[in-house]
C-alpha positions in Angstrom: 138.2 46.6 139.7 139.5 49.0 137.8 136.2 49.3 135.7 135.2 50.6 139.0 137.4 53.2 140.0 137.2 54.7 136.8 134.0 55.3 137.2 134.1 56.8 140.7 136.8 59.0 139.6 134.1 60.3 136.6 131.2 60.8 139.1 134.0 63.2 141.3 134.8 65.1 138.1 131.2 65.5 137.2 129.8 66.4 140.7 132.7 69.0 140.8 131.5 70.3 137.6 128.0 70.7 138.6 129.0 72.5 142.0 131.0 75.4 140.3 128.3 76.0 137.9 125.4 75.9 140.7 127.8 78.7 142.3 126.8 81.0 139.5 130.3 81.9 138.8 132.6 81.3 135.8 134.1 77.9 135.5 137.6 78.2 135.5 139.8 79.1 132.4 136.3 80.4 130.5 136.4 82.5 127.3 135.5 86.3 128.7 132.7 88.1 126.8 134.2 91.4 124.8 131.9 94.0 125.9 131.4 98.0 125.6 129.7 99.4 129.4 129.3 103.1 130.3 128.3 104.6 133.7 124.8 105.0 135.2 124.1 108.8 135.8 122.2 111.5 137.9 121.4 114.8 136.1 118.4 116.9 134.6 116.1 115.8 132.0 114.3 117.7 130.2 110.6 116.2 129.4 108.7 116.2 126.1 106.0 115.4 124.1 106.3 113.4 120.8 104.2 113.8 117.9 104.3 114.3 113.7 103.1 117.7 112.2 102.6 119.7 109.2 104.3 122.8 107.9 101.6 125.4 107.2 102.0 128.6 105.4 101.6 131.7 107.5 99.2 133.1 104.9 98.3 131.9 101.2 96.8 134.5 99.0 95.3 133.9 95.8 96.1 136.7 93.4 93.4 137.2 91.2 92.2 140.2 88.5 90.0 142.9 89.4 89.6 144.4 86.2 88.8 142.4 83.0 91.7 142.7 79.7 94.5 141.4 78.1 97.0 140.2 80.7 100.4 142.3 79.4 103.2 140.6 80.9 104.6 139.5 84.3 107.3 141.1 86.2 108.5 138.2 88.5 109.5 134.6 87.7 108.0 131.6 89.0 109.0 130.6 92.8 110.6 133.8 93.2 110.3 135.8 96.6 108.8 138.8 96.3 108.1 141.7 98.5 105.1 143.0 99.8 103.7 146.1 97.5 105.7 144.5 94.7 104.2 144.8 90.9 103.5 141.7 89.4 101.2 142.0 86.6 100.1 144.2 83.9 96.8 144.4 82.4 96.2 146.4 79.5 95.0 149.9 80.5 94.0 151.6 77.3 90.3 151.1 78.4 90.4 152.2 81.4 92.6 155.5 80.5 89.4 156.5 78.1 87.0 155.6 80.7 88.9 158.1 82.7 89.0 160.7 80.4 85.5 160.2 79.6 84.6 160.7 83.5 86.6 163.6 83.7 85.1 165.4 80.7 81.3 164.4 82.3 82.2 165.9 85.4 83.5 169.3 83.3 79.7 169.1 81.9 78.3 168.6 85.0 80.0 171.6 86.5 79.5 174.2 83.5 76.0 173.0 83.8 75.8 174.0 87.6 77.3 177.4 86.9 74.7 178.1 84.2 71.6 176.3 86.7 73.1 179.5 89.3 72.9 181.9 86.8 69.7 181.2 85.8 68.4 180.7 89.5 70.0 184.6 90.4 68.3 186.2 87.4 64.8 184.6 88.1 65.2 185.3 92.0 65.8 188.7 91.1 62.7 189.6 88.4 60.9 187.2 91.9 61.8 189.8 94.0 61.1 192.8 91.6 57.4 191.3 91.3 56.8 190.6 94.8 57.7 194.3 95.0 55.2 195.2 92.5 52.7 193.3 94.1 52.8 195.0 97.3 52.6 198.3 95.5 49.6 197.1 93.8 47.8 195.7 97.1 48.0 198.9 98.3 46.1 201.2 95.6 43.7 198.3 95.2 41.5 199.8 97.6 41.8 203.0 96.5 40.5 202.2 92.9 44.3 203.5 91.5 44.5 200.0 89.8 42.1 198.2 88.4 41.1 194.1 89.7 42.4 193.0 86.6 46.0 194.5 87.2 46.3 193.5 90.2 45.2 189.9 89.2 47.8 190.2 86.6 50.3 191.3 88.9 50.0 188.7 91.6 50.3 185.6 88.5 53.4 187.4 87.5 54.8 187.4 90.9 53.6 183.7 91.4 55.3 182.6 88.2 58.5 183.9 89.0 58.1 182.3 92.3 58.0 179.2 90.9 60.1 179.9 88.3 62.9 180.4 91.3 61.8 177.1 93.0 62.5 175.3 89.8 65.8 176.5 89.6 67.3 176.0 93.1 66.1 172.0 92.0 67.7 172.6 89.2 71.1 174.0 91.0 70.8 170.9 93.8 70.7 168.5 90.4 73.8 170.1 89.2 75.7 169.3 92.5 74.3 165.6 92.6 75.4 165.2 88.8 79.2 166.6 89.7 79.0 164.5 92.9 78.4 162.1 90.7 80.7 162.7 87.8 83.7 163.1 90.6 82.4 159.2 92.0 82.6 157.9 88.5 86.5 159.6 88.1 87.8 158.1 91.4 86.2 154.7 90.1 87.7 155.3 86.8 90.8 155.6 88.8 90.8 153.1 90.6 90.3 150.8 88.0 93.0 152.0 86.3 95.5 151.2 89.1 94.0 147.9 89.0 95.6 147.9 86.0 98.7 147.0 88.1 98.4 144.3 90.0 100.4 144.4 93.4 101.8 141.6 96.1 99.4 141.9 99.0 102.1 140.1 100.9 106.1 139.3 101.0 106.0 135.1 100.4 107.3 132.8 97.4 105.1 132.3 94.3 103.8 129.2 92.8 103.2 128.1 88.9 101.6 130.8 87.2 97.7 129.8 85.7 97.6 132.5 83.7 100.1 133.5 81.4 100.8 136.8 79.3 98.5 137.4 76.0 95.5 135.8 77.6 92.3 137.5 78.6 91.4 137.9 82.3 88.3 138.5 83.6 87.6 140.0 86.8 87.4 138.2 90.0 87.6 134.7 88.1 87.9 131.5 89.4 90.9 130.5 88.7 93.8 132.9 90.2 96.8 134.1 88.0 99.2 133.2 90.6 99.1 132.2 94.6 101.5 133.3 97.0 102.3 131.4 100.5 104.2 133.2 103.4 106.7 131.9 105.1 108.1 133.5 107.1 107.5 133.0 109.9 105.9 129.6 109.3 103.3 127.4 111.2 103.4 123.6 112.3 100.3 122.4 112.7 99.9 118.6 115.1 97.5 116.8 117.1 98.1 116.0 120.9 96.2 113.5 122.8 93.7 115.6 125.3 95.7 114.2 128.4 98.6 116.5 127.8 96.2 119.3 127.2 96.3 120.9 130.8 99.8 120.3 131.0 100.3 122.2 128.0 97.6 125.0 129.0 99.5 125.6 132.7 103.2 126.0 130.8 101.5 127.9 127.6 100.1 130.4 130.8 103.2 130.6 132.2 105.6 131.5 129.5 106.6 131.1 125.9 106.2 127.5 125.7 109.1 125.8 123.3 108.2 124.0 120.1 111.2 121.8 118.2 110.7 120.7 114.8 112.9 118.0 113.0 112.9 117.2 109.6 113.5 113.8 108.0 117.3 113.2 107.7 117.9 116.6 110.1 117.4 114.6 113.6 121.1 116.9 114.9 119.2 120.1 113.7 116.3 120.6 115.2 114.1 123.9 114.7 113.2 126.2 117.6 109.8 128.0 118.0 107.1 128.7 120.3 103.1 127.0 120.5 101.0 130.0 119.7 97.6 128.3 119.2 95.3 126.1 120.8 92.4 125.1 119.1 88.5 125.6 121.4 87.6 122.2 121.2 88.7 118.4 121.7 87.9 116.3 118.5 85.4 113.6 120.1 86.2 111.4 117.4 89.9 111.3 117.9 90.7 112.6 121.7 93.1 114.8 120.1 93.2 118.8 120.2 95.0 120.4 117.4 97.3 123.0 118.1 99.9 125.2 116.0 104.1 126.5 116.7 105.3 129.4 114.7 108.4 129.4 113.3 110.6 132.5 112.2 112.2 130.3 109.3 114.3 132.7 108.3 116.3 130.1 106.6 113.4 128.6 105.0 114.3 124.9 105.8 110.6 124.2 106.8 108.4 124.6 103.5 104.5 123.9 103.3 103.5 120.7 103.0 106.7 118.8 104.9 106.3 116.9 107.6 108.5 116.9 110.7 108.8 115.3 114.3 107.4 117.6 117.2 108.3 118.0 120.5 107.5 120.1 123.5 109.1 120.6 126.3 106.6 120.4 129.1 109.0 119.4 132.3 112.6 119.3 133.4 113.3 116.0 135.8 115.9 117.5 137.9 118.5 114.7 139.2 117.1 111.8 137.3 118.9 108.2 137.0 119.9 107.7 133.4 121.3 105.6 131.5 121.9 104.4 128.0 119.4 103.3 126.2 121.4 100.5 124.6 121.8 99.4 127.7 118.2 98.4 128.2 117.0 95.5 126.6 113.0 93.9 126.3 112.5 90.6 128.0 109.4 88.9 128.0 109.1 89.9 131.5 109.6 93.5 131.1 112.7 95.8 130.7 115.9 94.7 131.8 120.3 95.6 131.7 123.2 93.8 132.4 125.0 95.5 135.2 128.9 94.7 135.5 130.0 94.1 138.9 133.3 94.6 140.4 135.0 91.5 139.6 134.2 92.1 135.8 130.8 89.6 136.3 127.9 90.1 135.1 124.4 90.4 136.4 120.6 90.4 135.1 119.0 93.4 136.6 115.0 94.1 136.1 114.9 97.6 135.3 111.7 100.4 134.7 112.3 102.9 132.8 110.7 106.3 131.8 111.4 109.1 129.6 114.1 109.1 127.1 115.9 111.7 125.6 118.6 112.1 123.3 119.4 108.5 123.8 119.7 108.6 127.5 116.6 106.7 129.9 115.8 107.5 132.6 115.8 104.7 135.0 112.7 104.9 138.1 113.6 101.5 139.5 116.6 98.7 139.7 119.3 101.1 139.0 122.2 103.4 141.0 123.8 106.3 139.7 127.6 104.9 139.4 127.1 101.7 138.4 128.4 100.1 135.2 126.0 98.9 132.5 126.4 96.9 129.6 126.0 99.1 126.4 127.1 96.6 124.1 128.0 92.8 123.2 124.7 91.6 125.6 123.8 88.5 123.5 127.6 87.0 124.1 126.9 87.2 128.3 124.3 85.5 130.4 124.1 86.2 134.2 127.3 85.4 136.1 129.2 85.6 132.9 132.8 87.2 133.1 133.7 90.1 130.7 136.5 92.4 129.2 135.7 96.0 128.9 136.2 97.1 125.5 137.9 100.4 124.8 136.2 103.0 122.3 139.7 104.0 121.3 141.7 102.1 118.3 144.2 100.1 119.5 147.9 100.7 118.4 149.7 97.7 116.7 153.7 97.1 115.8 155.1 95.4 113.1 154.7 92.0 112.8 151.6 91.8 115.6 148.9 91.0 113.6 151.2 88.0 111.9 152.3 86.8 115.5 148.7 86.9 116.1 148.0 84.5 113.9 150.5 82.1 114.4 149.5 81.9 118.1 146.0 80.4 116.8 144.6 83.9 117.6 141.3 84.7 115.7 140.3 88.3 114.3 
């Protein structure tokens, strides 16, 4: 008999067991689950576009030789900054100072032979003129048997000589002006090459290795530059966007400066600021990308060719979107979800879709309310129904003795 009533008094126990958990709430006296919660939110988001680019140099120019000679020296050193107009090589100019001296001596030749080609042309136009005058005389006493045929034959060869003899000199006077035309060319080539001599920075931007160094021989126009130069500043970042975004990012381009930020590995708290500035004609088929480039002022120079950073653009604000923190939404195998705390410090499951997310805030389209509480923190110690303490961010202040009290009252740390 009573075999039998403790066993009745068991089933009790055990039925009463069963019925407080079915009730989905805590039994009583259970452990509560430390947790860390913040506050569901309403404000503006701003919405971007995520992708990886690469810094770009504004320009690269390879400096090469235009004249051929013994490279002199170098007036910069290697990786420095120099400025546009800025000398940076010297080429011997010995040759080239001869060559100029020869040119200007040519075109002294070429003038004193003019002068005398005029002289010459004056003296024969005159005697022209003198026999033409002659010959008129002599047409006219032809008839009247004063001169004889053979005079006046003579007289009209004379005059034709001459004739030609003046012909033969205004060529000769148009030669002389082609040669000094000529002779003046070859000076202001002479010249020229002799500035080449000196060898200038086309552009301000930060040198590379040199390739060539002083005491060699350079030829002109060679392969192989003596030094290259990359601007940057400003500076480009050049990334691929998936053709989807494309009108998006046409419509805000068109209606503004459209806002480009670029973060560098280990910088994610400073991002860079500048604007898109290019959008290339034509989708890559292959891909479904279209390429497109930022420029950057980089005035500090923290982006440098070759990097690469994150991208993002800015291509909508949500005004008065639900957010929340993102370590308060967790993946379940039947899509996103967040513990919400209740009012009597409970727990419960809440199927959540989410959207954008931003500077580790996201935003929430369905299953959550601006206000509510969500747990941030300590999710894998709750289940639904589960009761919790809110833990504080701030350190807790202990007297003497507490943490030994604590331990003599079984408490664990």
């Amino acid at each position: 008999m009573r075999h039998c009533l403790c066993i009745l008094a068991a089933m009790m126990l055990l039925g009463a067991c069963t019925k407080e958990q079915n009730s989905g709430k805590p039994p009583l006296g259970a452990a509560k689950a430390p947790v860390r919660v913040a506050t569901v939110e309403r404000r503006s988001v701003p919405v971007a576009l995520h992708t990886i680019g690469a810094v770009e140099a504004y320009s690269t120019i390879a400096v090469r030789a235009q004249v051929g000679g013994e490279l002199l020296t170098d007036h910069f050193k290697e990786g420095d900054v120099v400025e546009q107009g800025q000398r940076l090589f010297s080429i011997d100019p010995r040759p080239y100072e001869v060559a100029l001296k020869q040119a200007e001596a040519n075109l002294d030749k070429a003038k004193a032979q003019a002068e005398q080609a005029k002289a010459t042309l004056s003296k024969d136009r005159a005697q022209a003129n003198n026999a033409q005058t002659e010959l008129k005389r002599s047409e006219t006493l032809l008839p009247k048997k004063m001169v004889s045929q053979e005079e006046h034959d003579q007289v009209q060869t004379n005059a034709q000589a001459l004739q030609d003899a003046v012909l033969a000199d205004e060529a000769a006077v148009q030669s002389a002006v082609e040669s000094i035309r000529a002779a003046e060319a070859a000076i202001d080539d002479a010249k020229l090459r002799l500035e080449y001599c000196e060898i200038q920075s086309p552009i301000r931007g930060r040198t590379g290795s040199l390739q060539i160094h002083p005491g060699n021989l350079v030829k002109a126009n060679d392969t192989t530059p003596l030094v290259t130069i990359t601007q940057t500043e400003p500076i480009y970042v050049t990334f691929t966007l998936p053709e989807k975004h494309l009108s998006e990012v046409r419509k805000q381009m068109e209606s503004g400066s459209l806002e480009v930020s670029a973060v560098l590995p280990g910088e994610e708290n400073a991002p860079i600021t500048g604007r898109l500035s290019f959008i290339d004609n034509t989708v890559n088929q292959a891909t479904g990308t279209i390429r497109m480039k930022a420029v950057f002022e980089n005035k500090d120079s923290r982006l440098w060719p070759g990097q690469f950073a994150e991208v993002r653009i800015q291509i909508a604000v949500l005004e008065k979107a639900v957010v929340a923190p993102s370590q308060a939404i967790q993946a379940g195998q039947m899509g996103a979800y967040a513990y919400v705390v209740k009012a009597d410090l409970t727990v419960e499951l809440r199927d959540v879709k989410t959207g954008e997310s931003v500077d580790g805030m996201t935003v929430i389209l369905e299953g959550l309310q601006p206000d509510e509480t969500v747990v941030t923190d300590g999710q894998v110690r709750v289940k639904p129904g589960a009761a919790v303490s809110i833990l504080s961010d701030a350190p807790r202040e202990q007297t003497p003795g507490a943490e030994e009290a604590g331990k003599s009252n079984g408490d664990v740390k």
